[in-house]
C-alpha positions in Angstrom: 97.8 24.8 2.4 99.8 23.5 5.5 103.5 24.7 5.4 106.5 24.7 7.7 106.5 27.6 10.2 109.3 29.7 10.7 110.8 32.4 13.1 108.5 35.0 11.1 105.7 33.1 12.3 106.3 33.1 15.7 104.0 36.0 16.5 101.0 34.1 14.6 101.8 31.0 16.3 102.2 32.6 19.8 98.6 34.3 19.1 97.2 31.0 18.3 98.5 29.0 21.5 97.6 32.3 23.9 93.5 30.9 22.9 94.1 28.1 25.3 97.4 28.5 26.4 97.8 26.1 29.3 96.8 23.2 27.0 99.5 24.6 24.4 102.2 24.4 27.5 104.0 22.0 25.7 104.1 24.3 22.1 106.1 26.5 23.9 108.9 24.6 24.6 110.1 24.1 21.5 109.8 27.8 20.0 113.2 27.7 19.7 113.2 25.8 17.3 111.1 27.7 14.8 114.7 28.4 13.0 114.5 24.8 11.8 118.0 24.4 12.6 117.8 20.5 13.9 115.2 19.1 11.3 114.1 17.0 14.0 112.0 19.4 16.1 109.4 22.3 13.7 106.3 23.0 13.5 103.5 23.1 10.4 100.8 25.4 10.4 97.5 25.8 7.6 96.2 29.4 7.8 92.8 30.0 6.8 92.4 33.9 5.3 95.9 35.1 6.2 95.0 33.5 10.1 96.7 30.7 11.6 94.2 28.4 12.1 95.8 25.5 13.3 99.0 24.2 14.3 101.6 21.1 14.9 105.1 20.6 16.7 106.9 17.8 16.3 110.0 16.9 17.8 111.8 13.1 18.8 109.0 12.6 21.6 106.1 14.2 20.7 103.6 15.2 18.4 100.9 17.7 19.1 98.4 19.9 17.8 96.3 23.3 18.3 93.4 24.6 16.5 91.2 27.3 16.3 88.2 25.2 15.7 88.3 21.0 15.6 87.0 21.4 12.0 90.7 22.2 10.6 91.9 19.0 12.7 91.4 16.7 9.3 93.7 18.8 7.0 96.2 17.6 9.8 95.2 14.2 9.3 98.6 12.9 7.0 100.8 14.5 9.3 99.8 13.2 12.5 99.1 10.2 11.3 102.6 9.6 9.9 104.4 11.4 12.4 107.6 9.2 13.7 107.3 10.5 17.6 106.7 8.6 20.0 103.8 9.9 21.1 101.1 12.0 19.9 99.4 14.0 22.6 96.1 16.1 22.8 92.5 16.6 24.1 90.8 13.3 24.0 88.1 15.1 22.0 90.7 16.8 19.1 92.7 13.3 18.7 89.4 11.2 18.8 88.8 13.0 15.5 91.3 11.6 13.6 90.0 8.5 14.3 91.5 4.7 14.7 95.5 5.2 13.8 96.4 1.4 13.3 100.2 2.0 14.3 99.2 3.7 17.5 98.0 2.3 20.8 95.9 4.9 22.7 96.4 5.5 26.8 94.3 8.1 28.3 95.5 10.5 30.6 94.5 13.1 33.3 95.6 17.0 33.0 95.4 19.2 35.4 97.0 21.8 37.8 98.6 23.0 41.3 96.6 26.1 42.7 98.3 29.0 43.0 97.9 29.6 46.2 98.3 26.3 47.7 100.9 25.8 50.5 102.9 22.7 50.2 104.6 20.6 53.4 108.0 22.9 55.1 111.1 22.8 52.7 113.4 19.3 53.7 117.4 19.0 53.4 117.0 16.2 51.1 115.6 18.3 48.4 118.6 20.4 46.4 117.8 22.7 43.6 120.0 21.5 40.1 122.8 23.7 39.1 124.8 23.5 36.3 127.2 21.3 37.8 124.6 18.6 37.7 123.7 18.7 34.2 126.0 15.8 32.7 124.5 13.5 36.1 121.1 14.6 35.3 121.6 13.2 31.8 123.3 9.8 33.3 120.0 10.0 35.9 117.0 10.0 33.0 119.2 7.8 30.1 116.8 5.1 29.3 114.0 6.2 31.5 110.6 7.2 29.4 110.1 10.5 30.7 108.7 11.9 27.6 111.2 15.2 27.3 114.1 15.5 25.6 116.1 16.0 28.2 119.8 16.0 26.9 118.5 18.4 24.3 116.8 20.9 27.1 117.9 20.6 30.3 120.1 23.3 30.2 117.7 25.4 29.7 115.6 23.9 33.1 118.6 24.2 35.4 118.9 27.7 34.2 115.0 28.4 35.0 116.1 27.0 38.2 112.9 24.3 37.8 114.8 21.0 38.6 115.0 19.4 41.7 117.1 16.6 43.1 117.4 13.9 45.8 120.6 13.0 45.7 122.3 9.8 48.0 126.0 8.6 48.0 126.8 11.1 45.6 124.2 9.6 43.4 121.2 11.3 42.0 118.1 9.1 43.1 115.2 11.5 42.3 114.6 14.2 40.3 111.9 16.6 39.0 111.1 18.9 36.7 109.4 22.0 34.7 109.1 23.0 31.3 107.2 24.1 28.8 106.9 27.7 30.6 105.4 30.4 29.8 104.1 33.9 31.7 101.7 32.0 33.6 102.2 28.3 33.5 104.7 25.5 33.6 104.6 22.0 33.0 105.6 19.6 36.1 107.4 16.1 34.5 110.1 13.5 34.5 109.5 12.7 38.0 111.3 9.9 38.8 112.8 7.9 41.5 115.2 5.0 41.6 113.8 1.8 42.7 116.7 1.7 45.2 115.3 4.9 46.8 111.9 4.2 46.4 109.2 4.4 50.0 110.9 7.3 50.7 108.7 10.4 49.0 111.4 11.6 47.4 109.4 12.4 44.1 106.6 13.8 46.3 109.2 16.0 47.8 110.8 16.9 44.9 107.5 17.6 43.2 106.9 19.7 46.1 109.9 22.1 46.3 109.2 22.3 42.5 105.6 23.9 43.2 106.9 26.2 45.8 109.6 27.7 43.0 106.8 27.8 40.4 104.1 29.5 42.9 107.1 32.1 43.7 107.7 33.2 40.2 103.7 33.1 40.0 103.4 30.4 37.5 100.5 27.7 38.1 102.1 24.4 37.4 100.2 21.6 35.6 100.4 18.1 35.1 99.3 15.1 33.3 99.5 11.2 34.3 98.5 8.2 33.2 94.8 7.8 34.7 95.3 4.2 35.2 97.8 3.9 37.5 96.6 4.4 40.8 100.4 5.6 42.8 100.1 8.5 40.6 96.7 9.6 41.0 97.3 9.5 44.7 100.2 11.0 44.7 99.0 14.3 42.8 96.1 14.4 44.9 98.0 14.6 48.1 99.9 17.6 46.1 96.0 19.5 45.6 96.0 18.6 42.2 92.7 19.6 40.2 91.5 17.6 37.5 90.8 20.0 34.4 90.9 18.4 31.2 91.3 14.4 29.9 94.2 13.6 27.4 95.1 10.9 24.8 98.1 9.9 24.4 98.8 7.7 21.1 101.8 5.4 21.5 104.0 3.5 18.9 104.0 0.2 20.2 107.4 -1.0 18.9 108.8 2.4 21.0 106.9 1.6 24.3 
């Protein structure tokens, strides 16, 4: 039986993610809400013999899933199927099982990650790291823009990490990047984005940049994912060392696109 998980789950759930734990980076960033306080972020889980075999958050943005073994991924096949995020994210080869969802238009994407030990370019004066003062122009900055987090919801919580970085002209934020999603070892690199007004500059590369140096210092590998069609991207986290790991699908509501 699949049920909503709770705060006394949290241990089960954490045990389940820790299998593959840097493709469950993005579980963890809604653990907090395991209390079920806003009813629109949870998580259901189906245990099989006491054991939590499988897994799904679900918040405004996203939907995804974890599972011991892709034979539990059709009792999930209601939920993610109905789900009203806008996107719901996994492993090409765990989503592929659910087969054609007419509501959803699929994009594939590239996952992947920032060696630990790789040395990025020399730190640059345009780069600032976030403080809490720049919260409410952070919000203002990403209003509108698809950056798949829920940013007015979170960011708090990055600034505090100290895992946003900003390009900021006149004043103005123009560029910004972030993490989240971090655990022990990992964090998730996203919302990287630059005004067109700034744009030919490298501020998002830069950004993206002094964002790797923090995470390498508090010895988390960051990872990334990107839309494998576009080619701006893929040469842009190649010039950062990215290495490709895994292949995502990303299944999109067409009417929130």
């Amino acid at each position: 039986m699949i049920r909503k998980l709770t705060v006394d789950d949290k241990q089960a759930l954490v045990g389940l993610l820790n299998i593959d734990e840097c493709n469950n980076l993005q579980f963890y960033e809604y653990l907090d809400f395991l209390s079920n306080e806003d009813a629109r972020f949870g998580y259901y889980g189906y245990f099989d013999r006491d054991v939590l075999a499988g897994a799904v958050y679900y918040s405004p943005y996203n939907t995804g899933i974890a599972v011991r073994d892709v034979a539990y991924i059709p009792l999930f096949q209601e939920i993610l199927s109905s789900c009203s995020s806008k996107y719901l994210y996994g492993l090409v080869d765990l989503l592929q099982c659910l087969g054609n969802i007419p509501s959803r238009q699929p994009y594939f994407y590239r996952y992947g990650y920032i060696p630990l030990n790789h040395v990025t370019t020399a730190e640059t004066s345009e780069v600032t790291q976030a403080t809490e003062e720049d919260i409410s122009a952070i919000i203002k900055f990403y209003q509108g823009k698809d950056i798949m987090i829920e940013v007015p919801e979170r960011i708090e919580t990055f600034v505090k990490n100290g895992s946003v970085f900003i390009v900021k002209e006149d004043g103005n934020i123009v560029s910004a990047a972030l993490a989240h999603s971090e655990s022990s070892k990992f964090a998730l690199i996203g919302a990287v984005y630059t005004d067109k007004s700034a744009s030919g500059k490298k501020y998002g590369e830069k950004c993206c940049q002094a964002l790797i140096r923090h995470l390498h210092q508090k010895g988390k590998v960051p990872y990334l994912f990107y839309d494998a069609s576009l080619a701006h991207l893929e040469t842009l986290y190649r010039n950062l060392s990215f290495v490709h790991s895994s292949d995502y699908l990303l299944l999109v509501t067409p009417e929130k696109m």
